[in-house]
N, C-alpha and C positions, 0 to 999 in steps of 0.2 A: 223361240227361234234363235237360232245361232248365223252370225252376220260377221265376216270377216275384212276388213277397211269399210270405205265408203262405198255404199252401195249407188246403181244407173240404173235408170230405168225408163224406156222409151214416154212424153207426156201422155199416150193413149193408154198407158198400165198404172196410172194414176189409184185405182180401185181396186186391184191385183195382188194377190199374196205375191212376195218376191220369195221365190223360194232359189238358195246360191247351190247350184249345182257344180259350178267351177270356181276359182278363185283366180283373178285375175283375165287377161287379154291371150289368147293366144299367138298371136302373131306381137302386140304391142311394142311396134318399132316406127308408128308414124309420128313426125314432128312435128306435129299441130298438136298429139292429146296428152295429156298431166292423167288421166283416169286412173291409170291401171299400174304407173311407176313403182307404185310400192308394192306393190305385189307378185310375187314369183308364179305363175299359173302351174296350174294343179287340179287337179278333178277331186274334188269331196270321195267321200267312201259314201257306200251306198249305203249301210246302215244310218250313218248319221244324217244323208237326207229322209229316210225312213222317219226318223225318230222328228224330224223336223214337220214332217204330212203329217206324222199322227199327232202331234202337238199343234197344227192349226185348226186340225179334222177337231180337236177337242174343245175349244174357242172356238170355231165359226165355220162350222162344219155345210154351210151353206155358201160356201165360196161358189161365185160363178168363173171366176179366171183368174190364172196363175201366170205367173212369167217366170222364166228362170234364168237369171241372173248365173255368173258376172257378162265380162265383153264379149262370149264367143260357145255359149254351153253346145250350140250346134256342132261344136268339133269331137264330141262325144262320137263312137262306135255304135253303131243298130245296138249291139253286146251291150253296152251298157247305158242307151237312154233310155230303151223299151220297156224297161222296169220299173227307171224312174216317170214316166209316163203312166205306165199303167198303174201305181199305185198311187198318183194324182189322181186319177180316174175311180179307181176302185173308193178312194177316200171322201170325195167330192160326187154324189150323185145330184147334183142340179151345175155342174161343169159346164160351160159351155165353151171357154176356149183356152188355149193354152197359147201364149209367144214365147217368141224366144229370139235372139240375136242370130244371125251368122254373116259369116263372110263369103267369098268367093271359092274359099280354098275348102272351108266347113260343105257348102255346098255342093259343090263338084266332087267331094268324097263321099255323095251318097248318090244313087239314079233316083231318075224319077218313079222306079216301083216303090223305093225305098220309103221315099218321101212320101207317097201316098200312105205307109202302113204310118209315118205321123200322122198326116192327117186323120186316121183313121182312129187314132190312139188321142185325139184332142187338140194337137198342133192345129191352133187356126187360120196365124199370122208370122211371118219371119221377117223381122226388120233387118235388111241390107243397108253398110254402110256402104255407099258409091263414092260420096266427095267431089269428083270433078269428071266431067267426059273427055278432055283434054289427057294424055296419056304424059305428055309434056310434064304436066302440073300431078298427076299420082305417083311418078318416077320423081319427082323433085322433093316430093313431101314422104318418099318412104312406104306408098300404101301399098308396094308388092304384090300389084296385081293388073293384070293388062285387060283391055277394055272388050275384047274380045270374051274371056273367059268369063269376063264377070258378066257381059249377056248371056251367054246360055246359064249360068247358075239362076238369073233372073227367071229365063226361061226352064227350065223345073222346076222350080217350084210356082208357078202360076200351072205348068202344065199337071202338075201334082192337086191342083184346086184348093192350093195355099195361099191364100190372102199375100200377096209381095208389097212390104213399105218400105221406100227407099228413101236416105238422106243425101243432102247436097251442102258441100258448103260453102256458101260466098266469102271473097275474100282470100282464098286457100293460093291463087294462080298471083297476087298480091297486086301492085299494080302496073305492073308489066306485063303482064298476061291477063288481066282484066276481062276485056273485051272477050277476048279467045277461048277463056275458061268458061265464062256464062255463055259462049254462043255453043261452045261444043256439047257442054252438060245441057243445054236444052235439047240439044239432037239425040243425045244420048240418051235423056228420058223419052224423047218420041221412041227409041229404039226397042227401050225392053218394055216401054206400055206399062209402067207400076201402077197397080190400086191406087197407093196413098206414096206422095211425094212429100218432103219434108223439106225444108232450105232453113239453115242454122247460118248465123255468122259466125266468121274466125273472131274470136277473143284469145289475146295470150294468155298464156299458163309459164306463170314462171318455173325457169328450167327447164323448160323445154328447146329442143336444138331450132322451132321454130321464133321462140320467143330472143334468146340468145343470136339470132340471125337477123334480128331487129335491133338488136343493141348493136353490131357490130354493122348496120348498112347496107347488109345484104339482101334484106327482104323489106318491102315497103306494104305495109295495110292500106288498103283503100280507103278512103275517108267513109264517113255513112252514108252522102250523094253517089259517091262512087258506087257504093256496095248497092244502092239501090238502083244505079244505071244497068248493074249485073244483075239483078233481078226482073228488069223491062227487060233487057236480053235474053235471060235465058227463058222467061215466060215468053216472050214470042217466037223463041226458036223449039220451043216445046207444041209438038202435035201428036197426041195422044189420042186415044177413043173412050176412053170416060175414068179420070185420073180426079179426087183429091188432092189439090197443090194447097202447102201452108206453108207460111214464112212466119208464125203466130210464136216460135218460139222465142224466151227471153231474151237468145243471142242479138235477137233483129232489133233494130231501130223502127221499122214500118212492120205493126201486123199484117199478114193477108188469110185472105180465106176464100179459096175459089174452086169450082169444079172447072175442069179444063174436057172440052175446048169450049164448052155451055158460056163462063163468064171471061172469058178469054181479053176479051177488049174491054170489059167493064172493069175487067182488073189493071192492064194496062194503062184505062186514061187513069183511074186513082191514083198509081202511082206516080205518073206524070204529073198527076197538082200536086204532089208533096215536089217533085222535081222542081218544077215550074217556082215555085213559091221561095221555098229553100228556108223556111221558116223552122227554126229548132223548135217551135212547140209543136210542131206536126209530129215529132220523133221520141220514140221512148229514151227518158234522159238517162245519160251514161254509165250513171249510178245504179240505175236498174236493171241493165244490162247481167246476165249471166249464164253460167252453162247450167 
């Protein structure tokens, strides 16, 4: 397999052939992520993803899912993912699902018939980055996309019968917009109703214009108490009909793991005795912390 920089990859594709169908972010102008900076985006040749299926088909020809890497392979053309789709398929007979990244912009360039012929072709799940429901805090941080648009993008692909996982991330509205950013981004997930929600903390990334924005005074990180008062807020401004919430990633200080609105308040008070308490050994320590 051929791997061009550092490879990403959602923690539920843990067990997933990463196959790199693009190189790099296509949009890659937000000031919060270091991911994608060295990389000029670009789309592989389809030969060489070919040659990269039959080289895992030949090792481990029992793959059940594939993800296809880097930040955005959803900005591909029907023309040319259908291919690369179908010959995951054809390679892998015990496949059961395929993910894959996109954005708002990736989304809204295909309809919902479109997206069904993925599904149809393996696409099980598309992880949507959101960031913040605050329009305030996605115009501040670069994410070049209005909150409108990016609910109906939500909305095709559930209407597609595509598994929707969406990220959030604490800390991004800094602490001035604290409050604002976790109460909006909880309305916001009530709004598009995602399968699987995700909530990451902001960690800097050196060289970045959000990290550089901290050296010079401009942007303040919430402390971990903070970040976790933004997590009570945006879970209780979160009303959903049967949503996966986790804040289980590395970024976070406090794991969570809840179905919403089922453990709604059970998660709630939890958080509140790490609050309440304020005890740093309740929190994953600093050092462990990572993207």
């Amino acid at each position: 397999m051929r791997y061009e920089g550092a490879i990403y990859r959602p923690p539920s594709e843990a067990d997933s052939l990463i196959l790199q169908v693009t190189i790099g972010c296509s949009h890659n102008k937000c000031t919060f992520c270091g991911s994608f900076k060295d990389k000029k985006f670009r789309v592989r040749k389809f030969g060489e993803i070919k040659e990269d299926i039959e080289e895992a088909k030949a090792y481990a020809k029992y793959i059940r899912k594939v993800f296809l890497a880097d930040g955005d392979a959803l900005i591909l053309s029907q023309k040319r993912l259908l291919p690369i789709l179908q010959a995951i398929k054809d390679a892998f007979p015990k496949l059961e699902r395929i993910g894959i990244y996109g954005n708002t912009k990736s989304i809204l360039n295909k309809s919902v018939e479109e997206l069904k012929v993925l599904k149809d072709l393996g696409v099980g799940i598309i992880y949507l980055g959101v960031e913040s429901g605050d329009q305030v805090v996605l115009d501040m941080v670069n994410k070049g996309t209005k909150l409108d648009d990016t609910a109906e993008a939500a909305k095709r692909v559930k209407d597609a019968g595509i598994i929707l996982s969406v990220t959030v991330l604490l800390g991004l509205g800094g602490v001035e917009r604290s409050a604002i950013h976790a109460e909006e981004t909880g309305k916001f997930l009530s709004r598009i109703d995602p399968d699987y929600a995700g909530a990451l903390s902001v960690i800097l990334v050196p060289g970045t214009p959000l990290a550089e924005a901290v050296k010079k005074g401009t942007f303040q990180v919430p402390t971990p108490y903070q970040l976790l008062e933004e997590l009570a807020i945006m879970i209780r401004n979160t009303n959903v009909t049967h949503t996966f919430f986790a804040s289980n990633h590395a970024s976070n200080y406090l794991p969570v793991k809840a179905w919403l609105p089922e453990e709604k308040e059970k998660t709630l008070k939890a958080i509140q005795y790490v609050l309440d308490r304020k005890d740093p050994a309740l929190l994953r320590p600093e050092y462990m912390r990572a993207l």
